[in-house]
C-alpha positions in Angstrom: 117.7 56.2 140.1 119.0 53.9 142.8 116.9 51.9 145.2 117.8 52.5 149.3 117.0 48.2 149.7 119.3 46.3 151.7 120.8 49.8 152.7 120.0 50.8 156.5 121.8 54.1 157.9 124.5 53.5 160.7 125.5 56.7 161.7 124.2 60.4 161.2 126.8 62.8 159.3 128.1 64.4 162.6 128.7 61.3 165.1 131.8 60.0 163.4 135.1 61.0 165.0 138.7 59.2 164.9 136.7 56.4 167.2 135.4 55.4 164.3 138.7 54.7 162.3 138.4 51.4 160.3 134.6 50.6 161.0 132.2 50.2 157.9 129.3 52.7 158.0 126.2 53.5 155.9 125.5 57.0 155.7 122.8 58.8 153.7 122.3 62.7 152.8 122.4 65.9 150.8 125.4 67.0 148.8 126.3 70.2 149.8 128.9 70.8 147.4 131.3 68.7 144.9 134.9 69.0 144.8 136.6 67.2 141.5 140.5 66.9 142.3 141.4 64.6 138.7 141.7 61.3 140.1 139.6 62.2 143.4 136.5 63.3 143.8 135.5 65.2 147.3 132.1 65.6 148.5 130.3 67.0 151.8 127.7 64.9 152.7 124.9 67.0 155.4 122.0 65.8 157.1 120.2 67.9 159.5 122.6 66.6 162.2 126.0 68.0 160.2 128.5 67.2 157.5 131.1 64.2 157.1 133.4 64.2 153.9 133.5 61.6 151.4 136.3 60.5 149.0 135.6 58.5 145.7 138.3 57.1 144.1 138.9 54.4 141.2 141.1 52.3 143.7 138.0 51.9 146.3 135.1 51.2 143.9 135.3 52.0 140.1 131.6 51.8 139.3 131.1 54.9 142.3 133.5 57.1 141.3 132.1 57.0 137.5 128.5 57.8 139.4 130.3 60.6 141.5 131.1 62.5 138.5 126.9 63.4 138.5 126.6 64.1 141.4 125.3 68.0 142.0 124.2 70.2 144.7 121.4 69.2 146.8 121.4 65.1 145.3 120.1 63.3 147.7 122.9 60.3 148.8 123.4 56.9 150.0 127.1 55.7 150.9 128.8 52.7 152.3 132.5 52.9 152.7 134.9 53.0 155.6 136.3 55.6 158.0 139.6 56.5 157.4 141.9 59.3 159.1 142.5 62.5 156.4 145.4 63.4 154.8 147.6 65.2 156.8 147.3 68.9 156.5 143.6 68.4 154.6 142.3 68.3 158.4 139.4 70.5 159.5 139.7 71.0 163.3 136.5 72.8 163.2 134.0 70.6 162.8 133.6 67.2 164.8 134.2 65.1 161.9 136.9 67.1 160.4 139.7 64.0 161.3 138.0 61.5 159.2 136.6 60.8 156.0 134.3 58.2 154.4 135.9 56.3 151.9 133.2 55.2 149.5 133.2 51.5 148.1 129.2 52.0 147.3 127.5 55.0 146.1 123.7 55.4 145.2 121.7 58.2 144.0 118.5 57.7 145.4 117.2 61.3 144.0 118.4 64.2 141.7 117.8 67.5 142.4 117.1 71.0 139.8 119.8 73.2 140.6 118.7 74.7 144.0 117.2 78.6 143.7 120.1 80.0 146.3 123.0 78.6 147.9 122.6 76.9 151.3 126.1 77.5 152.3 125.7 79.6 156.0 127.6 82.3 154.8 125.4 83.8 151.6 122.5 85.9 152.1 119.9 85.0 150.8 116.5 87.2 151.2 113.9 86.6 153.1 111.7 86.6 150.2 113.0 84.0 148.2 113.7 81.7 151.9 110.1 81.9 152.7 109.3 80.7 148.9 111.7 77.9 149.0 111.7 77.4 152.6 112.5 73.4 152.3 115.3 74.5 151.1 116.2 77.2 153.7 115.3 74.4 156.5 118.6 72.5 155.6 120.7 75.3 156.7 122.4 74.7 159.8 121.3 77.4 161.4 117.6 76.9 160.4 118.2 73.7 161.5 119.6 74.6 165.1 116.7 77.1 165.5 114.0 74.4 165.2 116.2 72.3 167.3 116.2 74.7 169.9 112.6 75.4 169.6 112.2 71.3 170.4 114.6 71.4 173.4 112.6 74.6 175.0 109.4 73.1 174.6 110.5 69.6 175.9 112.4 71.4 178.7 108.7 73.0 179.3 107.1 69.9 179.5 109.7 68.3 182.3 109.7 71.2 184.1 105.9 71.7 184.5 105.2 67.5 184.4 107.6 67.6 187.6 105.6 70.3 189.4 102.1 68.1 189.2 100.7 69.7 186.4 98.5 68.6 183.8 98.7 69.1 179.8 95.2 69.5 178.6 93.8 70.7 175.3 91.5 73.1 174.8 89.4 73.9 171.5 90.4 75.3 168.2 87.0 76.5 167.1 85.5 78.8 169.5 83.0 81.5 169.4 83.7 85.0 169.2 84.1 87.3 172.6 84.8 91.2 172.3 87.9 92.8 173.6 91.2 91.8 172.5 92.5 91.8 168.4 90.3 90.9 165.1 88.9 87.1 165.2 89.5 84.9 162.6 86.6 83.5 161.7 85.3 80.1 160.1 81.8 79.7 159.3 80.1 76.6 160.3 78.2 74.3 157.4 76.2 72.2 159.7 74.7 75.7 161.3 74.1 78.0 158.6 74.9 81.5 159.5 77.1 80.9 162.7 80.7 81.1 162.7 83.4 79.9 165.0 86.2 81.8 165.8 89.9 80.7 166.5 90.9 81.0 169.6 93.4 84.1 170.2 94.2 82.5 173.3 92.4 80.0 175.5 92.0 82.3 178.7 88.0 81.5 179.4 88.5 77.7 178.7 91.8 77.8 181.3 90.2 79.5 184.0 86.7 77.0 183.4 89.4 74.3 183.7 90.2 75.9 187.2 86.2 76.2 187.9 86.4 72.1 187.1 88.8 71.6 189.9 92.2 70.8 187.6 93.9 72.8 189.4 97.4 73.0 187.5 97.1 72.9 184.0 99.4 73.9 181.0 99.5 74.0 177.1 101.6 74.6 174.3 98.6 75.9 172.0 98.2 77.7 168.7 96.5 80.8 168.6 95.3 83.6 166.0 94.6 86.6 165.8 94.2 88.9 162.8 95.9 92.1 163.1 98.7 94.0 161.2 102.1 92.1 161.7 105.3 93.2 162.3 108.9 91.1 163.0 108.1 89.7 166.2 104.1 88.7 165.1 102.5 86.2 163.0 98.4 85.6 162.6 99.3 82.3 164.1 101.5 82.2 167.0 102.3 79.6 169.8 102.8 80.0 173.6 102.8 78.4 176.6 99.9 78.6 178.4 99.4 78.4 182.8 96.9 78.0 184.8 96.8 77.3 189.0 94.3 77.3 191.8 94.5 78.7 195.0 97.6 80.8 194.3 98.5 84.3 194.6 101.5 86.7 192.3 104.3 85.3 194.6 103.1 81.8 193.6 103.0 82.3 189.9 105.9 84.2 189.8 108.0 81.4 191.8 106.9 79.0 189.5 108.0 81.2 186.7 111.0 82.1 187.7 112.2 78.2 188.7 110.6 77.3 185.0 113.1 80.2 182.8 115.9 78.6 185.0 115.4 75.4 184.1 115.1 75.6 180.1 117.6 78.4 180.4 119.9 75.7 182.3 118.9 72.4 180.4 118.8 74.2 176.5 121.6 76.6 176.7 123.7 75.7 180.1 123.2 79.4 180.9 122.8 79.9 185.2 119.8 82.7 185.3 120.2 84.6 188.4 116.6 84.5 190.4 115.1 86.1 192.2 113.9 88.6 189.2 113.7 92.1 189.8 110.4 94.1 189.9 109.4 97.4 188.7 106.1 98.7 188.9 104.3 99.6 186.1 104.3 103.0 186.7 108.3 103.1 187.7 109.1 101.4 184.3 107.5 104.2 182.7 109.0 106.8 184.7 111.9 105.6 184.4 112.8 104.1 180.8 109.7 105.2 179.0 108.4 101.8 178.5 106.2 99.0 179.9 108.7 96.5 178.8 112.3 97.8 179.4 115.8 96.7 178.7 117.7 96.9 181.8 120.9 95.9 180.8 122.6 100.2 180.5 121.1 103.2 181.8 120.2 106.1 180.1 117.7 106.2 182.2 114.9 109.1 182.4 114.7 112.2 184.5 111.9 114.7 185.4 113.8 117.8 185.7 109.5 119.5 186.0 109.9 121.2 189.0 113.4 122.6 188.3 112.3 124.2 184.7 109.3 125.2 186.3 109.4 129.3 186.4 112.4 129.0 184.1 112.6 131.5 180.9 111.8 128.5 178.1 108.4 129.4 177.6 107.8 126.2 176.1 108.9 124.4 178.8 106.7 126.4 181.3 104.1 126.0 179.1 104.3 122.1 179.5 104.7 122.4 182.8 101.4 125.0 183.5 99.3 122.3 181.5 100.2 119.6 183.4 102.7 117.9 181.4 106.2 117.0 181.9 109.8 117.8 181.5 112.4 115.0 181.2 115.7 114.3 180.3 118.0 112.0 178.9 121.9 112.1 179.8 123.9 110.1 176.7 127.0 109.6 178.7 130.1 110.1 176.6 128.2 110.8 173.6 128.7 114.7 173.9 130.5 114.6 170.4 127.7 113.6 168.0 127.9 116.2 165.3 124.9 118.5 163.9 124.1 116.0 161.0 123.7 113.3 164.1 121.5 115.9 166.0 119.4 116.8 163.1 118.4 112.8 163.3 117.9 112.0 166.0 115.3 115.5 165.9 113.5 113.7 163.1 113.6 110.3 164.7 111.6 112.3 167.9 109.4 113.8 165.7 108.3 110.4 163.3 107.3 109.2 167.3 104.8 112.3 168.0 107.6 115.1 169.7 107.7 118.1 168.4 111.0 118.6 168.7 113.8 117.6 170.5 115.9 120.0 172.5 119.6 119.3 173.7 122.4 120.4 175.7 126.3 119.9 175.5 128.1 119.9 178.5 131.5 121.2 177.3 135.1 120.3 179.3 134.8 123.3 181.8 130.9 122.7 182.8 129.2 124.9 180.4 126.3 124.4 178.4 126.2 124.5 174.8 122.9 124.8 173.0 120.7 127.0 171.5 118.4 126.7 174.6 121.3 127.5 177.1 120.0 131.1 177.4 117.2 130.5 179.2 118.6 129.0 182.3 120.0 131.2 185.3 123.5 129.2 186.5 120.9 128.0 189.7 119.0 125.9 187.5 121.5 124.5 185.2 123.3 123.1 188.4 119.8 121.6 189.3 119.4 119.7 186.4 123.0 118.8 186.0 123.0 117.3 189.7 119.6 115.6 188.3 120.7 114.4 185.5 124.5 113.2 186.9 126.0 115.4 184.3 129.8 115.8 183.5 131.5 117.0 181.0 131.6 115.1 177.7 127.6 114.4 178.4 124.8 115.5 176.2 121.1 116.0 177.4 118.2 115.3 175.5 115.2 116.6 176.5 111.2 115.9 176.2 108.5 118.5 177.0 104.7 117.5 176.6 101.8 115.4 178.2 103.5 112.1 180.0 102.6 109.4 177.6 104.5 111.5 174.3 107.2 112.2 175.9 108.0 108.9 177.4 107.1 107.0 175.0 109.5 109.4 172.3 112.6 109.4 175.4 111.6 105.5 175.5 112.8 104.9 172.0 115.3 107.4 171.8 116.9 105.6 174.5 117.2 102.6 172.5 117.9 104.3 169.3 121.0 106.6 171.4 122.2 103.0 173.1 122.5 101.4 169.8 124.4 103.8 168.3 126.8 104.1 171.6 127.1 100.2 171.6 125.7 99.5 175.1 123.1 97.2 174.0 124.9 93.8 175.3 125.0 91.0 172.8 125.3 88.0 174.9 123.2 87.6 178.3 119.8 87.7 179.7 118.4 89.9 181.8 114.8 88.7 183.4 112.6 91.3 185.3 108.9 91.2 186.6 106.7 94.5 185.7 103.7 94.6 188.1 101.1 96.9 189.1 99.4 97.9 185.7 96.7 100.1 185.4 93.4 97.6 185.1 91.6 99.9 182.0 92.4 102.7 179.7 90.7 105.3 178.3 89.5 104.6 174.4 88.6 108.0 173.0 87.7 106.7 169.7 85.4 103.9 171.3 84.8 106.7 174.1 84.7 103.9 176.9 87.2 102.5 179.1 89.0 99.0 177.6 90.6 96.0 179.8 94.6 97.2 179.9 95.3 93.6 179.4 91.6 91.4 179.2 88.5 92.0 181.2 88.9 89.1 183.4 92.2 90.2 185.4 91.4 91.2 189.2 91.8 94.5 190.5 93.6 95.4 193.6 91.8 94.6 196.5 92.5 98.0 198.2 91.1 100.0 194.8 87.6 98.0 194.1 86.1 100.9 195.8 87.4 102.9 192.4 85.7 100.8 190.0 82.7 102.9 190.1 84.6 106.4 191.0 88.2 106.6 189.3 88.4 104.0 187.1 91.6 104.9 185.4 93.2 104.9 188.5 92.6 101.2 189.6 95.4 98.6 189.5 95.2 95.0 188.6 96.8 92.0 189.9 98.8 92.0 186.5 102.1 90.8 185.7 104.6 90.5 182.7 107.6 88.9 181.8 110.5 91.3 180.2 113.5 89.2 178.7 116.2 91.5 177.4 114.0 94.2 176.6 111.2 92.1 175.2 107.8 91.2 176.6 107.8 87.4 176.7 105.0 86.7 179.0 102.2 88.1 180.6 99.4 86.8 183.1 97.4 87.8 186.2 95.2 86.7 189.6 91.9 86.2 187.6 88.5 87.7 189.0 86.8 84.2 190.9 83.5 86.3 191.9 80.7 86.7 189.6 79.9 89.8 191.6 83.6 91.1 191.0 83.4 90.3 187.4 79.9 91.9 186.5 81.4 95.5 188.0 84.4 95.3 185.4 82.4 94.2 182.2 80.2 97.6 183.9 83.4 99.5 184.1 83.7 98.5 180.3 80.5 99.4 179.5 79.0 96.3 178.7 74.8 96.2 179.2 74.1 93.1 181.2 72.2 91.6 178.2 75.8 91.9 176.3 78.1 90.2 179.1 75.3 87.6 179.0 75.3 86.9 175.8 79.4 86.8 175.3 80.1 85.8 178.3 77.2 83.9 179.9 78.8 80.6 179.9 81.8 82.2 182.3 79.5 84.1 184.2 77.6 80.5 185.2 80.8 79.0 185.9 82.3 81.4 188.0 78.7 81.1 190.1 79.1 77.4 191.1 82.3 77.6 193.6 85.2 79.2 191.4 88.2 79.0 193.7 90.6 82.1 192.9 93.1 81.2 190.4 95.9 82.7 188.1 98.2 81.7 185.4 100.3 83.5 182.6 100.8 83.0 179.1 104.5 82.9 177.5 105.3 83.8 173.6 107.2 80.8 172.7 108.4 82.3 169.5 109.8 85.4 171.0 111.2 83.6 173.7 112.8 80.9 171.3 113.9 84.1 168.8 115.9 85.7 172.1 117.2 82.9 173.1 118.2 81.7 169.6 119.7 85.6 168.7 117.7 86.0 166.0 115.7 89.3 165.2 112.3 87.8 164.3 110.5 85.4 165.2 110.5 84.0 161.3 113.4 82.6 162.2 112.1 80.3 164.5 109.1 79.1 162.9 109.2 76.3 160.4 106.7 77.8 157.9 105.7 81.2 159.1 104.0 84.3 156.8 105.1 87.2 155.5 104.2 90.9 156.8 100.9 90.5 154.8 99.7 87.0 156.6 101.0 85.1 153.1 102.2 81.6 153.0 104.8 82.1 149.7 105.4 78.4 149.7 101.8 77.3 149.4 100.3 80.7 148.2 97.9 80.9 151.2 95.1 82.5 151.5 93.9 81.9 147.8 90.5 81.9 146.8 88.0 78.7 146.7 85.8 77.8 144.6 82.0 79.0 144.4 80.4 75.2 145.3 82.4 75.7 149.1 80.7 79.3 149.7 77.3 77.7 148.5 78.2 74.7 151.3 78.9 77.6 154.0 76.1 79.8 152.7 78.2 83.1 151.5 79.0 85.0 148.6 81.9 86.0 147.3 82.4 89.2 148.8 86.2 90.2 146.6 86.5 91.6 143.2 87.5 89.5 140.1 
């Protein structure tokens, strides 16, 4: 094995172009691949940065050309030679160094490789599986490579932005103690204090708003946080985001700030002009209207309550619905009037997977008529209702949902995804920001048979509905707001509650005893009773934001060494078990079965 001394790197394998032509350079790499032409010998050098071809022949250096015939996959490279211009018609015009090549008058193998476990070239799949297990080796892809690239720019694009608008970047502890609400802790036991445990941090809201209490008045964060709950694509059990906090602000403040900061690393990282200012939906209108607190705006296929036209009509089912306080809506799937039975039957079964019981539809044929089994039941008045409702023309098919609010638009909310992807109108290139606002401050829990913070127990209510608290819970608003990128929730934050008064009726709402919010939450409490000014922030998921922006489908993608769907680390075979002298240290038994 060759030594790198008296060898220094010039360039990178992307930075040489025909500028280059005639200078000596040093450049040091992976061998992608190996082409053997006889008397030539080819080889793609690649770094992280890209690939330059290199040429050994007998005429520039006899001893390297013998070495090159070693040379395998994934041998990691020095070479000094010169740049030369490629044989005409063995130019690549589409890559930046596709002009030149080196031509190699010293070659050293500074380390061999095992034959890797998949190909890196971009164009073999490889799954996910065996990436995650050898994911040094899925790293040197180019496209790995420009997602953790991007990932850097975004989060130094952060920093400028927020640096430039006279905030501070403070940390904020990784061993906490646990607090209720929210997902499963993860939780580590403390040596020095037998019996007590700390608990990550699933975000650092208390700690942000105490940092308010203190008088920093802007602060920010790119901080790790856990939580242990089942995953999925777009979650991990450790996640990062970007974390603000302001005094003396109200939504229009936070918001403006937002919307100037998504501008800027939209601008800076991907030269892509975000039009501002964002739209807003309430809460309730998102729902209404696409089914969802988080829609994609970007088509329609939009919604309809069609409950006061069916009501009276001769579909007992629908009347039914209607008597007990449910609802009737509708999807029009412009165009899309020629699925066949075998498409209809799906899409039935896709409604019913998501809680419908079934999932009536209409055919509106070229002369105007309906055609459907239901089509019976409605006198020509109220088809020409829910035809005008709808926007109907022939060619169109209606889909239609009939039970209590939150089944059927949560079942029209995906089937409006599921009937846009299958029509195309999802948009692959663009983004499209909007504001969601107005959220309900609690929900209903019947299996914990209390109401539960909608987003956490410290967000404000409106103003206007404190009265509520005590009265109608369930129909008090917060001072919530969320970010929706694309169809995607991105980020999330609220006005926080300043007065200890304010806060003690919530954690009542929730049906905490005083002796519990004192014990959990005593040290906010005391805060919040020495001169809390009123604050707000909002937290960002930089992983899902990175994964849109990146147009990549999970946020795997985007992290250097994330876990699979069951929290494992295949690389390192995390979690494993420890060894009985570190539970005796921490005071526990082993609690699994051998």
């Amino acid at each position: 094995m060759d030594s790198m001394k008296g060898l220094k790197r010039t360039h990178d394998c992307y930075s040489l172009t025909e500028t280059a032509l005639g200078q000596e350079v040093v450049l040091m790499g992976w061998v992608l691949r190996r082409r053997d032409h006889g008397g030539l010998i080819f080889i793609d050098l690649r770094d992280r940065k890209g690939i330059t071809q290199v040429v050994f022949a007998p005429e520039l250096d006899r001893k390297s050309h013998q070495k090159a015939h070693s040379l395998r996959s994934e041998y990691v490279i020095a070479v000094k030679g010169k740049i030369r211009r490629r044989p005409k018609g063995m130019e690549n015009p589409k890559i930046k160094t596709g002009m030149i090549e080196l031509a190699c008058q010293e070659l050293r193998i500074l380390n061999t490789s095992v034959t890797p476990e998949f190909s890196l070239d971009e164009e073999r799949e490889v799954s996910e599986g065996l990436r995650l297990r050898y994911r040094y080796l899925d790293l040197r892809r180019p496209h790995m490579v420009r997602n953790i690239v991007l990932r850097h720019r975004v989060c130094q694009a952060m920093r400028s932005y927020l640096n430039d608008h006279d905030f501070l970047e403070i940390e904020t502890p990784m061993l906490t103690r646990s607090t209720p609400e929210g997902a499963r802790d993860y939780l580590v036991p403390s040596r020095v204090n037998p019996g007590c445990f700390y608990a990550l941090p699933q975000s650092p809201q208390l700690y942000k708003q105490i940092l308010m209490v203190s008088g920093l008045d802007r602060y920010y964060q790119i901080v790790r946080c856990f939580r242990d709950e089942d995953l999925r694509a777009d979650r991990q059990p450790e996640f990062t985001q970007l974390d603000i906090e302001m005094s003396f602000v109200e939504e229009d403040d936070v918001m403006g700030l937002v919307e100037g900061l998504m501008s800027f690393i939209f601008k800076e990282v991907l030269g892509y002009k975000v039009e501002t200012p964002f739209r807003v939906l309430t809460y309730q209108e998102a729902i209404d209207r696409f089914g969802t607190d988080r829609p994609d705006v970007r088509f329609g296929l939009e919604l309809r309550d069609i409950s006061d036209i069916v009501r009276g009509c001769r579909l007992k089912l629908f009347n039914r619905v209607v008597s007990a306080s449910g609802v009737v809506k509708s999807i029009n799937a412009k165009g899309m009037g020629e699925l066949s039975r075998k498409d209809l039957d799906d899409l039935t079964r896709f409604a019913m997977d998501l809680g419908a019981k079934g999932l009536a539809w209409v055919k509106i044929k070229r002369d105007g008529s309906w055609q459907s089994p239901i089509a019976k039941f409605f006198s020509d008045a109220e088809r020409s209702a829910i035809a005008q409702q709808v926007d109907a023309t022939p060619g169109d098919i209606l889909f239609f949902g009939a039970d209590q609010r939150t089944t059927v638009c949560k079942v029209l909310g995906e089937l409006r995804l599921e009937l846009a992807r299958r029509a195309g109108l999802i948009p692959t290139e663009g983004f499209s920001f909007i504001w969601v606002t107005d959220f309900p401050l609690v929900e209903y829990d019947r299996d914990e048979g209390r109401f539960v913070a909608l987003h956490h127990p410290f967000t404000s209510p409106k103003e206007e509905d404190l009265g509520l608290l005590s009265t109608d819970p369930a129909s008090v608003r917060s001072r919530a707001y969320d970010l929706v990128l694309n169809g995607n929730e991105v980020g999330g934050g609220s006005i926080r509650i300043h007065q200890s008064s304010i806060q003690e009726a919530v954690f009542n709402t929730l049906s905490f005893s005083r002796e519990e919010a004192q014990d959990k939450f005593g040290f906010l409490l005391e805060a919040l009773a020495h001169g809390a000014p009123p604050h707000g922030g909002i937290a960002f998921g930089l992983d899902r934001l990175v994964m849109i922006m990146a147009g990549r489908d999970t946020i795997r993608d985007v992290i250097a060494f994330p876990k699979t769907q069951k929290a494992q680390c295949l690389m390192t075979h995390a979690p494993a078990k420890v060894n009985m002298a570190q539970l005796a240290e921490l005071y526990l038994r082993p609690g699994w079965k051998t």
